[in-house]
C-alpha positions as CSV (number, residue, x, y, z in Angstrom):
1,X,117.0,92.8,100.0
2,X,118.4,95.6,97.7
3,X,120.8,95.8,96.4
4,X,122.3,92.8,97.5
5,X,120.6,90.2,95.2
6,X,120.6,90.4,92.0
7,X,119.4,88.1,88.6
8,X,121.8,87.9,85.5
9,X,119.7,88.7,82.4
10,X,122.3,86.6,80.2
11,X,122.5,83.3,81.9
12,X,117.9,83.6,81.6
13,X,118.0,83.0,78.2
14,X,119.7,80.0,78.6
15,X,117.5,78.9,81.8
16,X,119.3,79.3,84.6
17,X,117.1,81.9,87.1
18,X,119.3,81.5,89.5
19,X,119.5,84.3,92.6
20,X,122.3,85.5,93.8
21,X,122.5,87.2,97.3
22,X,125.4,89.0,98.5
23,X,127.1,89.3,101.2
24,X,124.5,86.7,102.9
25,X,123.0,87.6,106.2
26,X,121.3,85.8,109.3
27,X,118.2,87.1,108.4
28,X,118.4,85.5,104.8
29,X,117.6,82.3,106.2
30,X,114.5,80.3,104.9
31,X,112.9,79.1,102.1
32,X,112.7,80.5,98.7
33,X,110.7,79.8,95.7
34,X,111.4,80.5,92.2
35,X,108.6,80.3,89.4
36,X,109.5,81.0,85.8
37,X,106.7,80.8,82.8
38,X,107.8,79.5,79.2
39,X,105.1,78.4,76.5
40,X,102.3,78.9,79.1
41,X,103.6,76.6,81.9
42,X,104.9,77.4,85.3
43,X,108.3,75.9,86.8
44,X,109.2,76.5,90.0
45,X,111.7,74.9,92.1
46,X,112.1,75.8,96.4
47,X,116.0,76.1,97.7
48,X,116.0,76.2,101.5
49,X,119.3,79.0,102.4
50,X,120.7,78.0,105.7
51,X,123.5,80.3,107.3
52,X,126.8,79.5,108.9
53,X,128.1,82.8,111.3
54,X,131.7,83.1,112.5
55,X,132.0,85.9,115.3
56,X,135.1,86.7,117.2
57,X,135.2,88.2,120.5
58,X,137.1,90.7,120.6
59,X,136.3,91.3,116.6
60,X,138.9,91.5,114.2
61,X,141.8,92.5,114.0
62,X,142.5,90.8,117.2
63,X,145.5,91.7,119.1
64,X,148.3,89.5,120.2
65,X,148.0,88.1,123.8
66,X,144.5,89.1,124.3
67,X,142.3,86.3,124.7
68,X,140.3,85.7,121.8
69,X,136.9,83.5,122.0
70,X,135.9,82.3,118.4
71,X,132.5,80.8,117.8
72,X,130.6,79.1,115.0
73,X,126.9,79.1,114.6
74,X,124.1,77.7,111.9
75,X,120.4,77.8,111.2
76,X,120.7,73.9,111.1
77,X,118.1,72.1,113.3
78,X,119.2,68.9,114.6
79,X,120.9,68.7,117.5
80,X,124.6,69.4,117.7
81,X,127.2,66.2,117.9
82,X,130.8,67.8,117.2
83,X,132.5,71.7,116.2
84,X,135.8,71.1,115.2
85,X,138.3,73.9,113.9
86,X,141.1,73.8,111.4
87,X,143.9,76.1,111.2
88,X,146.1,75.9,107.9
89,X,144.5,72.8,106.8
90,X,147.5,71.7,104.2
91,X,149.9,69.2,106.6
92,X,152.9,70.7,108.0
93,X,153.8,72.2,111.4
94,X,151.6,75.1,111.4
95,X,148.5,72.6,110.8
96,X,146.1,72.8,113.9
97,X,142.7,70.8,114.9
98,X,140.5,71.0,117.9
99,X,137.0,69.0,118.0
100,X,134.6,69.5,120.8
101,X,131.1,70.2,122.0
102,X,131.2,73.3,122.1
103,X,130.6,75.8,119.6
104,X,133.3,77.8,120.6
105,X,136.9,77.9,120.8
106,X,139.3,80.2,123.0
107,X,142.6,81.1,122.7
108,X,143.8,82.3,126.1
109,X,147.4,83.7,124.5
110,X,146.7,84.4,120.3
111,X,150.1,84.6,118.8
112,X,151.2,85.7,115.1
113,X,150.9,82.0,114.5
114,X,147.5,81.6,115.0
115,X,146.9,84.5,112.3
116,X,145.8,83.0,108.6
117,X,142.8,80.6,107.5
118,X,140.4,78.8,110.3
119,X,137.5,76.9,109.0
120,X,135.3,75.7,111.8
121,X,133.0,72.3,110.9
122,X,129.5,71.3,112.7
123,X,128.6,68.1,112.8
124,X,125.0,67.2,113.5
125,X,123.2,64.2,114.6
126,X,121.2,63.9,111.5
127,X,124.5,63.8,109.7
128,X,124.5,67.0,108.4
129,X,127.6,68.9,108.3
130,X,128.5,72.3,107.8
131,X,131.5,74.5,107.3
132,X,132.6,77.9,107.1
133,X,136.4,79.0,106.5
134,X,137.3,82.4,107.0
135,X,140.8,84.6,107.7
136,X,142.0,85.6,110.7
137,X,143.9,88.9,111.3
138,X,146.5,89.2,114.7
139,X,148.2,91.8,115.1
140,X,151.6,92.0,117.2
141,X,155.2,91.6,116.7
142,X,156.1,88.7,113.9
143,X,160.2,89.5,115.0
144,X,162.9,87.6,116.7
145,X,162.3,86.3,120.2
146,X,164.6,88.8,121.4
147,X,164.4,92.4,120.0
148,X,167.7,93.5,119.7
149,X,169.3,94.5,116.6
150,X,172.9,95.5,115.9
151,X,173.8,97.7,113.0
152,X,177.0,99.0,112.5
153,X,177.7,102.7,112.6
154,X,177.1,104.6,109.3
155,X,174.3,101.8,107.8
156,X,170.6,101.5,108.1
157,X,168.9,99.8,110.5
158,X,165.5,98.0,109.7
């Protein structure tokens, strides 16, 4: 898994042997097990890494109009009871949620609205639930509904 984990010498002293592994991958998934020896005794401790994916079809940068399919998957077991996706989570007009059973959402028409921070939820049945955020890039025109600018003769013209 080099070089993408890696143990900080400092923080051993003080007892922390924690790992850290980045970016994580699908195949990270599973269980690891951590064993340290002080004063002739063995600690160990097992942390079980689960993974969340977010994959857009087309990938990103997605472009305006084209229909966009995004879709959220985990290592999680149990059976799935509810995705639900959150765009611009902080209230206001731009705020958007959609729940369903499926794991995946489509947006026929993506617009420059729909561009900025999604977070898509699972919800199991063993009451488990999981999240991932991430950002999403559109691009397309972010102008006036109609495309017409006037400028008089002699200035600039953005």
């Amino acid at each position: 898994m080099k070089p993408r984990v890696s143990l900080q010498d400092s923080a051993l002293r003080n007892g922390n042997f924690s790992l850290r592994i980045a970016p994580v991958r699908s195949e990270d998934v599973g269980l690891y097990e951590a064993q340290v020896e002080y004063k002739a005794e063995v600690h160990s401790c097992l942390v079980e890494l689960g993974v969340i994916t977010v994959t857009l079809s087309p990938p990103s940068p997605v472009i305006e109009n084209q229909l966009l399919l995004m879709s959220c998957n985990s290592s999680h077991q149990a059976s799935l009871v509810e995705t639900c996706w959150f765009h611009n989570e902080h209230p206001g007009p731009t705020s958007k949620t959609f729940c369903s059973l499926s794991r995946t959402l489509s947006i026929l028409h993506p617009a420059m609205s729909d561009a900025g921070s999604w977070r898509c939820q699972l919800r199991y049945s063993d009451k488990e639930i999981i999240s991932a955020t991430f950002n999403l890039q559109i691009l397309g025109f972010d102008g006036p509904a109609n495309p017409v600018v006037y400028a008089a003769a002699g200035s600039a013209a953005d």
